[in-house]
N, C-alpha and C positions, 0 to 999 in steps of 0.2 A: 796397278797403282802401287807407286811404293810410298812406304813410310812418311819419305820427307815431302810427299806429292797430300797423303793425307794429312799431316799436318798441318801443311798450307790452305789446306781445304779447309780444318777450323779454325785455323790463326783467322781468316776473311771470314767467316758464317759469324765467330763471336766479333770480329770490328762492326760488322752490319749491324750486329744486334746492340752492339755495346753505343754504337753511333746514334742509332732509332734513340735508347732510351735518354742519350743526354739532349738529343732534339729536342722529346716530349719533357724533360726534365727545364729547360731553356725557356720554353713555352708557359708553363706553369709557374716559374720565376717571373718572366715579365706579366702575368695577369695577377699574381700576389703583387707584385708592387706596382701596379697600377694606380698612379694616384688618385683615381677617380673611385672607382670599385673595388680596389684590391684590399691588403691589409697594409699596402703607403699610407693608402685616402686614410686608412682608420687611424693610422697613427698621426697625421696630417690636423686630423680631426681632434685627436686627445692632446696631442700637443697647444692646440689653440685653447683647449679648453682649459688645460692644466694652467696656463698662462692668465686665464681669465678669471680662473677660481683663485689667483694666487693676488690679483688683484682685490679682486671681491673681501679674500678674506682679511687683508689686509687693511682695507675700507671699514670692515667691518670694527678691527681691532680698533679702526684711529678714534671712530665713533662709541666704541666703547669704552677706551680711556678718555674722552671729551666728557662722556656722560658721568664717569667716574668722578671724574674733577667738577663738575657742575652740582653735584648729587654732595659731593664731599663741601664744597662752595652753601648748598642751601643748610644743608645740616650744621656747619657751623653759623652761620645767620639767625639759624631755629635757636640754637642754644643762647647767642647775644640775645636775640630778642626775647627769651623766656627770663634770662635774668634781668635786664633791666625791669619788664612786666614783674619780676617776683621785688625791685627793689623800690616799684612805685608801688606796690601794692603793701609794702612795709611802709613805704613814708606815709600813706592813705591812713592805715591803720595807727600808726603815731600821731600826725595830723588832726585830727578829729581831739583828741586830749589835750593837746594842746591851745587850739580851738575853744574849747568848754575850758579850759586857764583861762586864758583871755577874757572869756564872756563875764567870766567871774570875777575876775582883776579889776572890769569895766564897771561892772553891777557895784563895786565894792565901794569904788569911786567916785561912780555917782550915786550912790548911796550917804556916802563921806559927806560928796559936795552939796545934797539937799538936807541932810544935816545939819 
């Protein structure tokens, strides 16, 4: 056996070998991405999800700026209504002296006029 005869002998033993492992290498490629089982399905899967939570969160924001403006909407409502309540409650308290004027004004005059 000469040289160029052995060579040729492992040039073919490493194609074999080199062939076997891009087979098993080929094989393992298609059951990773497998959409079903593999790691497609999972990205398959997070993809949907990612899409679903981007809605969610988004939902969420819109309801949370509604709620902001409704919340911002009562609180100023609260303040009108506390001051007008704080501006009858001034007239309430003037009111009443005024009142007791008048009764007196009245008294005076019919006083005057049975006089």
């Amino acid at each position: 056996m000469t040289i160029a005869q052995l060579l040729q002998v492992v040039l073919i033993t490493f194609t074999v070998g080199l062939s076997a492992f891009c087979f098993a290498l080929s094989r393992r490629l298609r059951k990773l991405n497998d959409l079903e089982t593999g790691l497609g399905g999972a990205i398959a899967v997070m993809t949907s999800e990612i899409g679903r939570l981007e809605k969610s969160i988004l939902l969420a924001k819109a309801e949370a700026t509604a709620a902001t403006r409704a919340l911002a909407d009562e609180i100023e409502r609260a303040k009108e209504e506390r001051a007008f309540w704080t501006l009858q409650q001034k007239f309430a308290e003037a009111s009443p002296a005024r009142h007791v004027r008048l009764q007196r004004r009245r008294r005076r005059e019919e006083a005057d006029l049975d006089a």
